[in-house]
C-alpha positions in Angstrom: -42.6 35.8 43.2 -44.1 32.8 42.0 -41.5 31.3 41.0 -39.7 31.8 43.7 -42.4 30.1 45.8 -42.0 27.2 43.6 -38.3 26.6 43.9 -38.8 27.2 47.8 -41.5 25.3 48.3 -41.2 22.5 51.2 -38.2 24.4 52.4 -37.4 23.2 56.1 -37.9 25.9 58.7 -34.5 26.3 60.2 -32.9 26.9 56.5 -36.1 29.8 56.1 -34.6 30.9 59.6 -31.1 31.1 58.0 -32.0 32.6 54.9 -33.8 35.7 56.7 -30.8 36.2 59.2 -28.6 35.9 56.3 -29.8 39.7 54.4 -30.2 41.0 58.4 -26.3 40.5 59.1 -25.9 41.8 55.9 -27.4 45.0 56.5 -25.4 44.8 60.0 -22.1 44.7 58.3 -23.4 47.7 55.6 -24.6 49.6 58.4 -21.4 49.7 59.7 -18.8 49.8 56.3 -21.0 53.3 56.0 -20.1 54.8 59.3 -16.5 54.0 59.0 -15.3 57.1 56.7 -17.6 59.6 58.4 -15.7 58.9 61.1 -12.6 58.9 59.2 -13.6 62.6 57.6 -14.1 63.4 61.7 -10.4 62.0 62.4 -9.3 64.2 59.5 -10.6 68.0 60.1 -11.6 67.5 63.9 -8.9 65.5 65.5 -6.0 65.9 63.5 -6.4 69.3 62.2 -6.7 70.2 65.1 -4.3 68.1 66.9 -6.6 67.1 69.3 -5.1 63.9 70.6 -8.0 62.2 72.8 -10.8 63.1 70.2 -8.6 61.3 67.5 -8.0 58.2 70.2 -11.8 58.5 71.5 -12.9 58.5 67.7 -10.3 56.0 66.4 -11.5 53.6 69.0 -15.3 53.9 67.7 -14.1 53.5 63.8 -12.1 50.4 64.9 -15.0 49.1 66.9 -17.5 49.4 63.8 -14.7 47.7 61.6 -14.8 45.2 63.8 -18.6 44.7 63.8 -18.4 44.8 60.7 -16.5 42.0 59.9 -18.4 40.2 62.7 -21.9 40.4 60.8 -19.9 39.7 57.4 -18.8 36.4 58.7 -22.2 35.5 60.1 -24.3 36.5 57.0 -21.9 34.4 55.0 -22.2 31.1 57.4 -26.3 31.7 57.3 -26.1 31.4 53.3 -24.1 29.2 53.3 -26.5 27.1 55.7 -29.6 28.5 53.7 -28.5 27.5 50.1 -26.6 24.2 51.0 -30.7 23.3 52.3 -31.9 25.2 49.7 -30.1 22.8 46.9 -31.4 19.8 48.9 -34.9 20.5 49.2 -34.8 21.5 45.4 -33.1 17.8 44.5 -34.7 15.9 46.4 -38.2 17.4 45.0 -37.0 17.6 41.4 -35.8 13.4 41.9 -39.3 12.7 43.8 -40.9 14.6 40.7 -39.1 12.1 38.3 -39.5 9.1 40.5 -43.7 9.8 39.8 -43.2 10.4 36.0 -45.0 8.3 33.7 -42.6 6.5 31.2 -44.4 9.2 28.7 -42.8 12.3 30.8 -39.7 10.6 31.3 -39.1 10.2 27.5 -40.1 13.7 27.2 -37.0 15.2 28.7 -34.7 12.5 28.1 -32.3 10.7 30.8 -29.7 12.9 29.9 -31.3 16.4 30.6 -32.6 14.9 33.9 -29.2 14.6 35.4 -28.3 18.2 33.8 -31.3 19.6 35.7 -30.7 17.9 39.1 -27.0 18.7 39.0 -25.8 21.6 37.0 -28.6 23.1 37.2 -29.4 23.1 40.5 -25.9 23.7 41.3 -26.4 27.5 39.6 -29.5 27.6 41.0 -28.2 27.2 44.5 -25.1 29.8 43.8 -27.8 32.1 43.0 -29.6 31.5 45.8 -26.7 32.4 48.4 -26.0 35.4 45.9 -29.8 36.7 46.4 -29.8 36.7 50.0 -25.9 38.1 50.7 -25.1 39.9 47.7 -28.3 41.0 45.8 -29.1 42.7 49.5 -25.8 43.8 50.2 -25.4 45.8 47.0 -28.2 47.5 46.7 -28.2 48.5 50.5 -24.6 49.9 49.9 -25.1 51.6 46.9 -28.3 53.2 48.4 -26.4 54.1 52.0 -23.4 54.9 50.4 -25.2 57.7 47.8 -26.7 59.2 50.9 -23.5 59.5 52.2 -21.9 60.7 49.6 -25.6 63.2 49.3 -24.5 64.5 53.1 -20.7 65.2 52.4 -21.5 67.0 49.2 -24.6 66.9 47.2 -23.3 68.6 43.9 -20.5 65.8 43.4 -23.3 63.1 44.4 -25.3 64.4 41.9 -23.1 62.7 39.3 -24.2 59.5 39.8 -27.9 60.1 38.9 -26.8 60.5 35.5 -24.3 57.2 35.3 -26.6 54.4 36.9 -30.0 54.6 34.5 -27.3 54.6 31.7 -25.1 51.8 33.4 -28.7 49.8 34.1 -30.0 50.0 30.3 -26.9 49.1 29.2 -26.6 45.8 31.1 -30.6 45.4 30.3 -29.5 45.1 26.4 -27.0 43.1 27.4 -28.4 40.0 29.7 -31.8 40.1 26.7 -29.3 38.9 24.3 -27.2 36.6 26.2 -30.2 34.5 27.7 -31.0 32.6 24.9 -27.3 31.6 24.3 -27.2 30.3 28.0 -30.0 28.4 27.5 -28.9 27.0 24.3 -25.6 26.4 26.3 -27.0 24.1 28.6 -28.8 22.2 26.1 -25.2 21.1 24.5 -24.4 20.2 28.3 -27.6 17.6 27.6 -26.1 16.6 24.3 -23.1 16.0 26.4 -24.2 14.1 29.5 -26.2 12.1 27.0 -22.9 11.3 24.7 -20.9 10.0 28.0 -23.6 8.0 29.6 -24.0 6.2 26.1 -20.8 5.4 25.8 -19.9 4.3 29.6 -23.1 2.1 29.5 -21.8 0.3 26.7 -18.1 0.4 27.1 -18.4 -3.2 26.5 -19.5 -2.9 23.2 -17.6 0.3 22.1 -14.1 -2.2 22.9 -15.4 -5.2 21.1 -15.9 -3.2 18.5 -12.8 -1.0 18.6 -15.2 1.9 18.2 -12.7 4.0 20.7 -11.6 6.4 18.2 -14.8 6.8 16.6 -16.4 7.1 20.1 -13.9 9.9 21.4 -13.7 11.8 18.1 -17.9 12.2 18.5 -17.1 13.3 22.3 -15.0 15.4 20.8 -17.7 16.9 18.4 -20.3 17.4 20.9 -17.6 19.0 23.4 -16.7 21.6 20.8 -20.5 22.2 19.8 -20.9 23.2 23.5 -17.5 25.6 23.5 -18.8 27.2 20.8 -22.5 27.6 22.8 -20.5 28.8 25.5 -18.5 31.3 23.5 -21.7 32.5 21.4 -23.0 33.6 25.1 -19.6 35.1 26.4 -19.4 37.3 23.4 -22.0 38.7 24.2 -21.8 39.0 28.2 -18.2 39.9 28.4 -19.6 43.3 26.8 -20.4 43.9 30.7 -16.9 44.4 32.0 -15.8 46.9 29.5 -19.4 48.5 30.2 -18.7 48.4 33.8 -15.1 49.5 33.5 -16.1 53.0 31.4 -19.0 53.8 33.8 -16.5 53.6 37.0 -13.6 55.2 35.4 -16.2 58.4 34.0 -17.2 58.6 37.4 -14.4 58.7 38.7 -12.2 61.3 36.3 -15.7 63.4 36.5 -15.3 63.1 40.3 -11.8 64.2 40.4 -12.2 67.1 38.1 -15.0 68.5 40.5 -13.9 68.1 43.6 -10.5 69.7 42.7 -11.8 72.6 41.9 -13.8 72.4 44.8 -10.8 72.4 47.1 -8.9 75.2 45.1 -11.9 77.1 45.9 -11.8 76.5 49.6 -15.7 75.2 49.0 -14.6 71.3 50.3 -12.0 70.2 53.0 -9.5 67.2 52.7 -11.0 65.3 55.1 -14.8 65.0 53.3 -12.9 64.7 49.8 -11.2 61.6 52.0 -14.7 60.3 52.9 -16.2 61.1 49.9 -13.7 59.2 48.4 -14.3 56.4 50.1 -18.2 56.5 49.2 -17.5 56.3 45.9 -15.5 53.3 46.4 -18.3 52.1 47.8 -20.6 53.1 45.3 -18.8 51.5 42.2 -17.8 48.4 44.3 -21.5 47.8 44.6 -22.5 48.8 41.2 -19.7 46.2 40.1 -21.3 43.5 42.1 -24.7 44.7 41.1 -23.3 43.9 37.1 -21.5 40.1 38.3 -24.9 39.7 39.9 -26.3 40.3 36.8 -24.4 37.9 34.9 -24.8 34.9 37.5 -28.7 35.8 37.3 -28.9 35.5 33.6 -27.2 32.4 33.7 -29.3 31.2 36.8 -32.6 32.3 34.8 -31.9 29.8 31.6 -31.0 26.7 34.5 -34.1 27.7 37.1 -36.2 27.6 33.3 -35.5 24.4 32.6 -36.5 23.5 36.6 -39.5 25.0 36.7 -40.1 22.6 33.4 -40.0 19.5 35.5 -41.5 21.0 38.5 -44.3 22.0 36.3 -44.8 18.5 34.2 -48.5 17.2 34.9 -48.4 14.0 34.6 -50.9 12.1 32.6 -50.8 9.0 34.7 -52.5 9.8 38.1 -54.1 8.1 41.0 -57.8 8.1 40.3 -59.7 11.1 42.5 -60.1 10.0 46.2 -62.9 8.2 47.2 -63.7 6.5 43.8 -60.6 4.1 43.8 -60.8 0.5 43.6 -59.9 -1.8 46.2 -57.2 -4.0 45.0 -57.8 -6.6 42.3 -59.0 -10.0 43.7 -57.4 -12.0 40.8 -55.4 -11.6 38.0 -58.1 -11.8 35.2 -56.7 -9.7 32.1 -58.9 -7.9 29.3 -58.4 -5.4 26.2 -61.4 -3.8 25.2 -60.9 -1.9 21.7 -57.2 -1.0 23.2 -54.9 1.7 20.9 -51.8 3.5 21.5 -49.6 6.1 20.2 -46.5 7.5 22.0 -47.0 11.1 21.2 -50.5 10.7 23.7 -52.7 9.9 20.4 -51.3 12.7 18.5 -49.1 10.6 16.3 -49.6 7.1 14.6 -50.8 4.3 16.6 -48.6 1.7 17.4 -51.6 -0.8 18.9 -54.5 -0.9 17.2 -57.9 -1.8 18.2 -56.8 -4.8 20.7 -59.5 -6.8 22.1 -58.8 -10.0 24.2 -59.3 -11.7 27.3 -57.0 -13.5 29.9 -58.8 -15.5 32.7 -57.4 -15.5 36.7 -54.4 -18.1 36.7 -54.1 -18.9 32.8 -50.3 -18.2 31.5 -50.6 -16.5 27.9 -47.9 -16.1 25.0 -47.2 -13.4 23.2 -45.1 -13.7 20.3 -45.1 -11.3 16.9 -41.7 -9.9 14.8 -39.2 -6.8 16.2 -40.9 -3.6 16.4 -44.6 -5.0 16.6 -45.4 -3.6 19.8 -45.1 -6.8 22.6 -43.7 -5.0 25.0 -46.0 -1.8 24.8 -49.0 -4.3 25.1 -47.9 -5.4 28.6 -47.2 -1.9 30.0 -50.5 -0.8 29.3 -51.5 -3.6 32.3 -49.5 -1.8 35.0 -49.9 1.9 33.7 -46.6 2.5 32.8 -48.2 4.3 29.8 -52.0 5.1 29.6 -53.8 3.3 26.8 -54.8 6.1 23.9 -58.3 4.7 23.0 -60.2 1.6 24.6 -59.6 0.1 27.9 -57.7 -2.2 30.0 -59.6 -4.1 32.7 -57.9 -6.0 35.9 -59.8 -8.5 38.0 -62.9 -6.7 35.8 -62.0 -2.8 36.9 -60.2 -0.5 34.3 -57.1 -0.3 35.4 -57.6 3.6 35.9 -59.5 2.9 38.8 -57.3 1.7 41.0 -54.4 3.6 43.0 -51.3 3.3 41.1 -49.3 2.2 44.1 -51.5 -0.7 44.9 -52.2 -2.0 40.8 -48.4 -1.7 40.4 -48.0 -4.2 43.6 -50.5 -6.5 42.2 -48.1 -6.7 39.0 -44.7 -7.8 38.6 -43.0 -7.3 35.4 -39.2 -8.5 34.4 -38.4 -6.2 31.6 -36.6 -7.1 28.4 -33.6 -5.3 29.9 -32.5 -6.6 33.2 -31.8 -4.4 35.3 -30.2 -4.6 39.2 -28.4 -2.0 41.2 -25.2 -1.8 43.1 -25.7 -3.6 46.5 -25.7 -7.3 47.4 -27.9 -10.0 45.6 -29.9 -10.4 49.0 -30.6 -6.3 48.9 -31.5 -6.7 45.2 -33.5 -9.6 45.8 -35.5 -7.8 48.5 -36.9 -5.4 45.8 -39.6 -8.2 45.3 -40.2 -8.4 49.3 -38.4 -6.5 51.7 -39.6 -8.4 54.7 -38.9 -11.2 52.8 -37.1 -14.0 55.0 -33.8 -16.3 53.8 -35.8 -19.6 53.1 -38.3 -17.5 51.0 -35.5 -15.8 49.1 -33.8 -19.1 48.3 -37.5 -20.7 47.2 -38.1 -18.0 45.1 -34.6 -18.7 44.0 -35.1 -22.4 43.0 -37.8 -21.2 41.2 -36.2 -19.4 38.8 -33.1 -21.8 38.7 -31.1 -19.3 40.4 -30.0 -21.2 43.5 -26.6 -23.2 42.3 -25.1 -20.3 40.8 -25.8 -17.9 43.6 -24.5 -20.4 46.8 -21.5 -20.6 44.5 -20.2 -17.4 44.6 -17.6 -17.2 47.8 -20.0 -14.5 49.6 -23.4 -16.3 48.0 -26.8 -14.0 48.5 -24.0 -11.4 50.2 -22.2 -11.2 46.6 -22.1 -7.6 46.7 -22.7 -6.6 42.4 -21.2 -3.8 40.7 -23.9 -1.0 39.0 -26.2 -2.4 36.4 -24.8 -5.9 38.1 -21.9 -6.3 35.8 -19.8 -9.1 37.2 -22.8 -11.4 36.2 -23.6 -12.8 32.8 -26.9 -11.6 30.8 -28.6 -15.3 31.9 -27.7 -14.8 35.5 -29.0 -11.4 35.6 -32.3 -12.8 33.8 -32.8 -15.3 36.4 -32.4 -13.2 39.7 -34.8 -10.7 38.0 -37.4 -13.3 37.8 -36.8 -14.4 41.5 -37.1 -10.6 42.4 -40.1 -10.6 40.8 -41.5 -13.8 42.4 -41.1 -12.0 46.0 -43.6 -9.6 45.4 -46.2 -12.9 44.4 -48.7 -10.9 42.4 -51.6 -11.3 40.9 -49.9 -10.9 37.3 -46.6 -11.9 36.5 -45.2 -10.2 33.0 -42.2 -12.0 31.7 -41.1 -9.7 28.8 -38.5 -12.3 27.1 -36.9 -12.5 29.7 -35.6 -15.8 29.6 -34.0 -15.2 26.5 -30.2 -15.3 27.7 -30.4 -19.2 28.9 -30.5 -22.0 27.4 -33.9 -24.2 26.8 -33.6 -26.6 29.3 -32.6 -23.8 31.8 -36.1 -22.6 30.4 -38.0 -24.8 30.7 -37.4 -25.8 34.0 -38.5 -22.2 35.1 -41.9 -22.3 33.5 -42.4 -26.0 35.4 -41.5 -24.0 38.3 -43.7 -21.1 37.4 -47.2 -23.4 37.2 -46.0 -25.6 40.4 -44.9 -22.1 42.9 -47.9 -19.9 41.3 -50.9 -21.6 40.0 -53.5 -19.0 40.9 -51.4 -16.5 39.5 -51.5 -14.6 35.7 -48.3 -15.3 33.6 -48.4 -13.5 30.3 -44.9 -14.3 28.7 -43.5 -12.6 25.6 -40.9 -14.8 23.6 -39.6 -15.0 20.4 -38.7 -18.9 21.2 -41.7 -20.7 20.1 -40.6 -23.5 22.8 -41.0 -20.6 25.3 -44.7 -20.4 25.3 -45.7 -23.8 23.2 -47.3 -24.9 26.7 -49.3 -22.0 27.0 -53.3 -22.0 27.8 -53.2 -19.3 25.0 -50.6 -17.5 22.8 -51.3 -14.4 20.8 -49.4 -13.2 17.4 -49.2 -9.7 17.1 -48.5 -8.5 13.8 -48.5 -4.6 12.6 -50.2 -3.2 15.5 -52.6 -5.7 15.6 -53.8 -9.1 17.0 -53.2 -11.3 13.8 -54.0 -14.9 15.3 -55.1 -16.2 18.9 -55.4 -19.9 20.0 -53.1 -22.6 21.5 -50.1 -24.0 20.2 -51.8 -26.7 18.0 -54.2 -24.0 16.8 -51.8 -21.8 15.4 -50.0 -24.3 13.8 -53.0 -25.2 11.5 -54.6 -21.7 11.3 -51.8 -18.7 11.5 -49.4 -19.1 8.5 -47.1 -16.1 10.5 -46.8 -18.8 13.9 -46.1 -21.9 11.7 -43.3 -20.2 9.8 -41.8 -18.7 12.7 -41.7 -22.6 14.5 -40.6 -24.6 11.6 -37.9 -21.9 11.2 -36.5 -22.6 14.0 -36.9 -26.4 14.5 -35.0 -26.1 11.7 -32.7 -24.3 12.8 -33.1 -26.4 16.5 -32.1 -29.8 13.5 -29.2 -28.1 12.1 -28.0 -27.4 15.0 
């Protein structure tokens, strides 16, 4: 039940309305599937035996009228599910994306892009099948089978009898059966992952599979990870297509035992034709439930590996949370940076630290470099400022508050960050530009535009701010993109601006002219800019070298040249290189 409160939770009321009608017409169109061969046996030894032509017209009417109630209710009870899952499904995505959208970058490596969109679309989607198949078919089974044995119990008890022995066997039967397949279905949707996971690889970098002619090689691992999920599949169908033949046995034991009886039954004069007829017909009913009872069974052990692996999200606690009400800090005045004693590990200071012991300071308004080899933790170091992960040890301090203190919402609006990977989304430039702002006028878009050297190439596309860009922004170049991800990020004018090298993709002059632009459009604000192009951050008040989790060398430009070997190496590398060129 608790579970079920969980997946239902938030569930607007009209689809709660449709979901109880749903089971009531149900029971309506039971109700009356029932009645219809006790009147039939009536027919048989009242009317027609006794060719009694208005009782076999009055009581023909009344089974004809219940047949057609029947179907009446069945229709209804189908459009309420339908109605009640469809809302069900939407309530359960839209929680389950809302859920992801407040994940720390921590949870969100924990399941993996890939298993996200497994869990908010196949899964779901068997969730929401099982949903409709709860409230129409999980009542509508056991309501028939129960009616129809009482029936069957009033014609003749002794022949009813029979099934008291088959269903505990038919029901421990399937028990063995659904304890074995559920680990295979959830192993099964795993590959489905592994799957979703190989495609959206290779569709993001399509680009790069071609240059490289990697085609072949790309579809012969699609090829590998398809056939490890057939052979999931087929581990769990071996063992869940045991239920058919199962199924088959019980029904066709009843039945021969059925026949047998009731035979001799007749031969004895002990049982008329017409309650043979009726009884007949409640067996029907009987097995037809007992054979949607064991599809039922299947869906549900299917259903219970994907609602598993929903619960799982639903039930993540994130380890990045809004600071208990009351006690959070108004929004930061300034854009004063510190690290006091700051370390970090991405397995939540379980594993090996990746920043250790980091201790510096960053006044309002100063711009600071960061600049340190591949894999020495740069970009980690900045998203410790905007709480994208939680430091492990030490802390963080903004405008002279630890960062924990404030409301995620409002520290977040105080910083802008444009990532190492650019990223915009299908819509126009204006739309995507509005990210920053979204109140944001035309002349403020174009400023913040000219800023970031962005203008020129925008007013020359035919449709200029209304160039409408493909996903991921694909009909623009890797600089372009750069450039309209720093004017987004001007919009929001914060209080910290975090440029994680993201001018990398233009040329030096291009760069330079956007870190003039920078100190003339936002002097009072924080720029902390991450580079491996010494010329990127030469003009800093302050430029840190990070080297093996650690802070090897601090100081300006002229500094580091006479004092940190690791700086001066890295610039006369590539002046060199600059000469050469």
């Amino acid at each position: 039940m608790g579970l079920i409160r969980k997946l239902t939770n938030g569930l607007e009321r009209q689809y709660i309305v449709y979901t109880a009608l749903s089971p009531l017409a149900m029971i309506g169109e039971v109700a009356m599937e029932v009645m219809i061969p006790l009147i039939m046996a009536l027919i048989l030894d009242h009317g027609i035996t006794t060719q009694d032509i208005g009782y076999t017209l009055r009581t023909g009417l009344l089974m004809a009228g219940a047949a057609a109630l029947s179907l009446v209710c069945g229709v209804l009870s189908a459009r309420f599910a339908a109605f009640a899952s469809a809302g069900f499904a939407r309530n359960l995505r839209r929680r389950l994306f809302a859920k992801v959208q407040d994940m720390s970058f921590a949870g969100a490596d924990r399941f993996g892009t890939a298993s996200l969109v497994t869990r908010l679309t196949t899964d779901v989607t068997n969730a929401q099948n099982t949903y409709q198949m709860v409230i129409r078919i999980c009542v509508r089974a056991p309501v028939m089978l129960i009616s129809a044995t009482c029936m069957a119990f009033f014609v003749n008890a002794r022949l009813a009898s029979l099934f008291l022995i088959i269903i505990p066997i038919l029901a421990v039967l399937l028990w063995l059966i659904g304890s074995r397949a559920f680990p295979r279905f959830r192993e099964m949707l795993t590959r489905y992952d592994r799957l979703n996971s190989t495609v959206q690889e290779n569709l993001i970098g399509i680009r790069v599979v071609k240059s490289f002619v990697r085609e072949d090689f790309e579809s012969d691992k699609f090829t590998q990870t398809a056939d490890e999920l057939r052979r999931a599949q087929l581990a769990a169908e071996k063992i869940i297509i045991w239920n058919g033949p199962v199924m088959q046995l019980t029904m066709y034991a009843a039945i021969i035992a059925v026949v047998w009886s009731a035979g001799n039954m007749i031969t004895a004069g002990t049982m008329q034709t017409g309650e043979l007829v009726g009884f007949f017909s409640y067996i029907t009913q009987i097995l037809m439930s007992l054979m949607m009872l064991s599809m039922i069974f299947v869906l549900l052990v299917l259903a219970r590996a994907s609602i598993a692996r929903i619960a799982e999200v639903l039930d993540w606690q994130n380890d990045i949370t809004d600071p208990p009400a009351g006690q959070a800090a108004a929004a930061p005045e300034n854009g004063a940076v510190e690290f006091r004693n700051v370390s970090f590990s991405y397995a939540g200071g379980r594993g090996p630290d990746v920043l250790r012991n980091i201790s510096f300071s960053i006044p309002a308004g100063c711009t600071a470099g960061i600049m340190g080899a591949t894999g020495s933790a740069k970009s980690t170091l900045v998203q410790l400022i905007p709480r994208l992960y939680d430091a492990t040890a030490g802390q963080v301090l903004v405008a002279g508050k630890d960062v924990r203190q404030y409301p995620l919402q409002t520290l977040r609006n105080a910083v802008a960050m444009v990532l190492q990977k650019n990223v915009l989304f299908s819509g126009t430039i204006k739309e995507n530009l509005r990210w920053g702002d979204a109140d944001a006028d035309d002349e403020t878009i174009y400023a913040a535009c000219r800023a970031a050297d962005a203008y020129d190439f925008v007013k020359n596309f035919p449709d200029g701010f209304d160039t409408e860009l493909g996903q991921g922004g694909v009909n623009l170049s890797g600089g372009q993109k750069q450039r309209l991800c720093i004017a987004r990020a001007l919009l929001k004018k914060p209080k910290i601006l975090i440029l994680d090298d993201s001018t990398s993709a233009v040329d030096t002059a291009t760069d330079r002219r956007i870190r003039a632009a920078l100190r003339k459009t936002l002097p009072g604000t924080t720029k902390i800019i991450i580079a491996q192009r010494v010329a990127s951050i030469m003009d800093a008040d302050i430029i840190f070298v990070l080297d093996n989790g650690g802070i090897a060398a601090s100081g300006t430009h002229e500094q580091l040249l006479a004092s940190c070997s690791i700086y001066r190496e890295v610039y006369e590398s590539q002046q060199q290189g600059a000469q050469n060129g």
